[in-house]
C-alpha positions as a Markdown table, in Angstrom:
| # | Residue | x | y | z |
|---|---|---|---|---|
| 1 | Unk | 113.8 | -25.9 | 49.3 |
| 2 | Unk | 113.5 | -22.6 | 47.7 |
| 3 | Unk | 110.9 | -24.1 | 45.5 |
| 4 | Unk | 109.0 | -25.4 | 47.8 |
| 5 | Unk | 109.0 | -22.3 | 50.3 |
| 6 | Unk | 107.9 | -20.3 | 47.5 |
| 7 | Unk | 105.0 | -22.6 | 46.3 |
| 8 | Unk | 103.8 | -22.9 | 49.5 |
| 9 | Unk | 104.0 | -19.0 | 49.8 |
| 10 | Unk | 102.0 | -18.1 | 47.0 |
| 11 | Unk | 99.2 | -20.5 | 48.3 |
| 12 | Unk | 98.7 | -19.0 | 51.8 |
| 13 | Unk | 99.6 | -15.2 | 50.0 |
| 14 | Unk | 96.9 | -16.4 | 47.9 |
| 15 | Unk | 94.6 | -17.8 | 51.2 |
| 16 | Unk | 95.0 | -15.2 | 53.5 |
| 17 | Unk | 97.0 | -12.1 | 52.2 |
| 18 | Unk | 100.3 | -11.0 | 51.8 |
| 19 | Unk | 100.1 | -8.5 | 55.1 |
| 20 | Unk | 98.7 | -11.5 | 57.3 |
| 21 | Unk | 100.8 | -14.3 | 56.5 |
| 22 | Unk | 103.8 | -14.2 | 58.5 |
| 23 | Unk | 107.2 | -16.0 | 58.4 |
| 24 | Unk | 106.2 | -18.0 | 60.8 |
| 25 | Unk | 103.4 | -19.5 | 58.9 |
| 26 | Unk | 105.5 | -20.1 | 56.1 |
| 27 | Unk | 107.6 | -22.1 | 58.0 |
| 28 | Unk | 105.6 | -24.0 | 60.0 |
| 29 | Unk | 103.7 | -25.0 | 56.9 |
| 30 | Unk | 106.7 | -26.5 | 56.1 |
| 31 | Unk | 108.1 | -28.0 | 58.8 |
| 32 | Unk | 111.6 | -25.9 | 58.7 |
| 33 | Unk | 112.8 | -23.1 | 60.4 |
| 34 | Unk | 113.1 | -19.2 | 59.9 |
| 35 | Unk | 116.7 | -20.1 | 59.7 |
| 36 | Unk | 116.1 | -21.8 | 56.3 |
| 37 | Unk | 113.6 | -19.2 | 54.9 |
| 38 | Unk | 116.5 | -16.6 | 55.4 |
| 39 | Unk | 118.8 | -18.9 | 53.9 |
| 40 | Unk | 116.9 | -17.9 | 50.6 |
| 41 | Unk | 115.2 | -14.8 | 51.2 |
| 42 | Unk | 116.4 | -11.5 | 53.1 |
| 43 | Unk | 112.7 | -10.7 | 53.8 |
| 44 | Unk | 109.4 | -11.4 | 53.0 |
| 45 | Unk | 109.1 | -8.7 | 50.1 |
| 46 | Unk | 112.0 | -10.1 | 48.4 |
| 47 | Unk | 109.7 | -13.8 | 48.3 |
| 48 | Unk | 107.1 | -11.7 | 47.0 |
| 49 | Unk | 109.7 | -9.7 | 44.6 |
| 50 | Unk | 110.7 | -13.4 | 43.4 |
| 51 | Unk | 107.1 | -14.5 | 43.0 |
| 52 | Unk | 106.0 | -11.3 | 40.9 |
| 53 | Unk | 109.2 | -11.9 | 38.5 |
| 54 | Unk | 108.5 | -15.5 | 38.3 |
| 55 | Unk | 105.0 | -14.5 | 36.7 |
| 56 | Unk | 105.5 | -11.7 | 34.5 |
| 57 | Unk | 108.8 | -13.0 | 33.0 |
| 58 | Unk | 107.1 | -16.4 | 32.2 |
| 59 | Unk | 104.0 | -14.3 | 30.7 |
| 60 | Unk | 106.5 | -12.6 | 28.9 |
| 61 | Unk | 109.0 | -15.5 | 27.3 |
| 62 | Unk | 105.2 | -17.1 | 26.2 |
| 63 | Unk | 103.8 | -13.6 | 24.5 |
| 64 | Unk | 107.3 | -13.7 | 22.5 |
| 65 | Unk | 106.9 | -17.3 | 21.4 |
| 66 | Unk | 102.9 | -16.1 | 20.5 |
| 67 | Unk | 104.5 | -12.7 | 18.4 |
| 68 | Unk | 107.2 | -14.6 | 17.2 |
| 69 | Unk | 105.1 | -16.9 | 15.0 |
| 70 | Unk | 105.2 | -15.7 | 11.6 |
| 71 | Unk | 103.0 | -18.4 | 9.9 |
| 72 | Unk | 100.2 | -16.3 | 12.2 |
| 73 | Unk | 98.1 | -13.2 | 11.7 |
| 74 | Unk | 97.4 | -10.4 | 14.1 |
| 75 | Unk | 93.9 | -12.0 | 14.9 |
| 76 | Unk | 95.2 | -15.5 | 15.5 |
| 77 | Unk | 98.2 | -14.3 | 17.8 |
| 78 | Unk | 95.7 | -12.0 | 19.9 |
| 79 | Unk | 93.5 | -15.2 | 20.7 |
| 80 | Unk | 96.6 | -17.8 | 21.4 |
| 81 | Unk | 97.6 | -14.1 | 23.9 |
| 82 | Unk | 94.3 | -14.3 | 25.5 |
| 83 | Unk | 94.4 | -18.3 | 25.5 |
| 84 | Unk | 97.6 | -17.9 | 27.2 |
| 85 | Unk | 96.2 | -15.7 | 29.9 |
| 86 | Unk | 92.9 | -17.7 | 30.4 |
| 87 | Unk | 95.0 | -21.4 | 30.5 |
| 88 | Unk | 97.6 | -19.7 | 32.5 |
| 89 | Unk | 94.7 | -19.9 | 35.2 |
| 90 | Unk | 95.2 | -23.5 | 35.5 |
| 91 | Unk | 98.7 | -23.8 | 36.6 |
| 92 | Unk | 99.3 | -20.1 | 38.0 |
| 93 | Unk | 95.7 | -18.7 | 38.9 |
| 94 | Unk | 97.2 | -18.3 | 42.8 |
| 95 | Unk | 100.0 | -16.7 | 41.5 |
| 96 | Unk | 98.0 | -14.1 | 39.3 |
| 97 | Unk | 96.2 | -13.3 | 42.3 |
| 98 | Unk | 99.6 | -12.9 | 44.3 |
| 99 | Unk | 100.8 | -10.5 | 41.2 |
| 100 | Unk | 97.7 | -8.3 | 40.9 |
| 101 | Unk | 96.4 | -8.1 | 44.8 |
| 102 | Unk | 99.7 | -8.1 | 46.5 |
| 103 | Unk | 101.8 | -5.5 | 44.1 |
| 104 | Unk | 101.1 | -2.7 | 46.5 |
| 105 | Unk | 103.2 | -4.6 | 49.1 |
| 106 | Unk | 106.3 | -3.5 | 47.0 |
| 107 | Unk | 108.5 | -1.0 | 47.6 |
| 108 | Unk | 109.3 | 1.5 | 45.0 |
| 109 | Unk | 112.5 | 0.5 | 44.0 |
| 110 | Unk | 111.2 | -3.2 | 43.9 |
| 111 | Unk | 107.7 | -1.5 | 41.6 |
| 112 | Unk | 110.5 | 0.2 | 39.3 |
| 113 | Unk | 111.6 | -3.6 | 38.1 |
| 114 | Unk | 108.2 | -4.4 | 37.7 |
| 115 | Unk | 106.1 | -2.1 | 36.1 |
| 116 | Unk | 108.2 | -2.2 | 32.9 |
| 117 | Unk | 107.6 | -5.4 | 32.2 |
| 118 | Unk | 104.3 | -5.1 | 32.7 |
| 119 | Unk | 104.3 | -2.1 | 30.8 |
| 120 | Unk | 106.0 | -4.1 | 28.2 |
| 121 | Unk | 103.2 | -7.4 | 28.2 |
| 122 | Unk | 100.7 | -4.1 | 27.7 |
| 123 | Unk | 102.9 | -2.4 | 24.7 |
| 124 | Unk | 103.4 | -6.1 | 23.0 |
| 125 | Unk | 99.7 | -5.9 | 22.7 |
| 126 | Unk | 99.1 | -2.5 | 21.6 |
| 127 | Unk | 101.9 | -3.2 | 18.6 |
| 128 | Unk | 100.0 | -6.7 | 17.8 |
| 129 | Unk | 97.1 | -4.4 | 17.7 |
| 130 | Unk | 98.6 | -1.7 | 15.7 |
| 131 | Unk | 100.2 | -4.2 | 13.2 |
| 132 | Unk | 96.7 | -5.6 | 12.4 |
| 133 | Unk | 95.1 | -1.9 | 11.6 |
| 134 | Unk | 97.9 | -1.4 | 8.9 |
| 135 | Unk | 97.3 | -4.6 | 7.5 |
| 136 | Unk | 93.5 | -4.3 | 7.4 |
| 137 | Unk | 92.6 | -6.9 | 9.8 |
| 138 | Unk | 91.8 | -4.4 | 12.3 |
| 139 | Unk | 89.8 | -1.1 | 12.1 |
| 140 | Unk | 91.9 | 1.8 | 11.0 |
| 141 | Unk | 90.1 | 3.9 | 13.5 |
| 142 | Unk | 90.6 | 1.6 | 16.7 |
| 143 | Unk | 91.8 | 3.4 | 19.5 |
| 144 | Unk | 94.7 | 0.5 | 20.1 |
| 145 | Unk | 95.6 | 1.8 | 23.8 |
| 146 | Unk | 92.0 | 1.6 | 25.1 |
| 147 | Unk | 91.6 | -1.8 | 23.3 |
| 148 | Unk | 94.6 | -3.2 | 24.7 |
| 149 | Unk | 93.3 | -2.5 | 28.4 |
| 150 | Unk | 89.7 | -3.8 | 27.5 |
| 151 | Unk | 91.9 | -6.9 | 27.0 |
| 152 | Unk | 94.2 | -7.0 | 29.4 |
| 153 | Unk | 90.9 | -5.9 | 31.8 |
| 154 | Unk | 88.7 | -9.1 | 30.7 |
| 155 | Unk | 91.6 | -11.5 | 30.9 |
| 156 | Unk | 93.7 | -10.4 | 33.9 |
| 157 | Unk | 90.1 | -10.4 | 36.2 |
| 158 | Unk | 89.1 | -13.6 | 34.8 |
| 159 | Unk | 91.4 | -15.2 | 37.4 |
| 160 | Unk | 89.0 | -14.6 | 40.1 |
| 161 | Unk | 85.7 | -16.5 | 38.8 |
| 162 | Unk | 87.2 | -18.6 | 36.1 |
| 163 | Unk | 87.0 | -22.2 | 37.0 |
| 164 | Unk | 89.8 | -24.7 | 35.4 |
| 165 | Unk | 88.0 | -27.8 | 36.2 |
| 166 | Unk | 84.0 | -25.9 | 35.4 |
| 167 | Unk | 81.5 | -26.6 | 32.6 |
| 168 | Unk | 83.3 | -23.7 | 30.4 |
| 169 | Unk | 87.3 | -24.8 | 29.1 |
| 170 | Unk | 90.1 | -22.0 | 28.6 |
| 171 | Unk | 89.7 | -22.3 | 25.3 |
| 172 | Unk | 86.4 | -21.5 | 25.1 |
| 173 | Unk | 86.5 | -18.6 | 27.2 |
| 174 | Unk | 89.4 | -17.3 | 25.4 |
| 175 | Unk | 87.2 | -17.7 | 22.0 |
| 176 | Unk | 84.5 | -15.6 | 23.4 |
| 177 | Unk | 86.5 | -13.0 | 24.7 |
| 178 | Unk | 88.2 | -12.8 | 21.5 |
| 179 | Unk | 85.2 | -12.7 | 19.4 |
| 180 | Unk | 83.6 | -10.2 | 21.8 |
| 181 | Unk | 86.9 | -8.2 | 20.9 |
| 182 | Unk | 87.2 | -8.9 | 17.2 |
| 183 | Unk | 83.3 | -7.9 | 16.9 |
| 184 | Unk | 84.2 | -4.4 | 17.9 |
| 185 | Unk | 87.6 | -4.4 | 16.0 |
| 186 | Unk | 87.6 | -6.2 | 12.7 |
| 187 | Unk | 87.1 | -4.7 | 9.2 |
């Protein structure tokens, strides 16, 4: 149940905003009462709380796997990063939007859990980036904090016109944005 009040969350967050969706349309979209959304949530900033650590810890545990990958270079690991982002679109576009419109909705002490990992998604980057000057892949010049939020800028906005099911795929968005980033980058 939990689950399923949370999906359904994220969709009318997603719909019609985090300030104008009540409890009560929760519920009623579910057919239970408030008595059960309490059951699992003290308030409706702790769902969103829940939903905003859903999606950056599951960004997170898949940039690890992507860093992780030692049979891949810098260049390869920044496109299966992007891919990652872009595909994400398909299966957690609503909840992007939740995560990046809805944060101000937080209260501070809820922000101070997650801005650091978001900080950390960001730093991961800027180390990738790093790694690949000092092995030659990358420009020894690039600014790697500027680069990382070009990145971060192109594929984090990309979840409000991207189209999972239109004529362009993930991957091939993720292969131009890449190249458009490599272009300015590589040796």
């Amino acid at each position: 149940m939990k689950e399923k009040i949370t999906e359904k969350s994220i969709q009318l967050f997603d719909q019609k905003g985090f300030s104008e969706t009540s409890i009560q349309d929760i519920v009623d979209s579910i057919g239970v009462t408030k008595g059960t959304f309490y059951y699992y949530f003290s308030s409706k900033e702790e769902l969103l709380m829940d939903i905003h650590l859903r999606y950056i810890d599951y960004l997170l545990v898949n940039q690890d796997e992507i860093l992780k990958d030692e049979s891949q270079n810098c260049k390869n690991k920044l496109f299966a990063i992007v891919h990652m982002l872009i595909s994400n679109i398909k299966t957690q576009g609503a909840s992007a939007k939740v995560f990046f419109r809805e944060m101000r909705n937080l209260s501070d002490e809820r922000l101070s859990e997650i801005i650091p990992k978001r900080d950390q998604f960001r730093l991961n980057i800027e180390k990738l980036l790093e790694k690949g000057k000092q092995n030659g892949e990358f420009r020894a010049d690039l600014k790697t904090s500027i680069v990382t939020f070009g990145i971060l800028g192109a594929a984090n906005w990309s979840y409000q016109w991207f189209n999972p099911q239109g004529k362009v795929s993930d991957r091939e968005v993720a292969e131009i944005f890449t190249e458009m980033i490599l272009k300015g980058i590589e040796m």
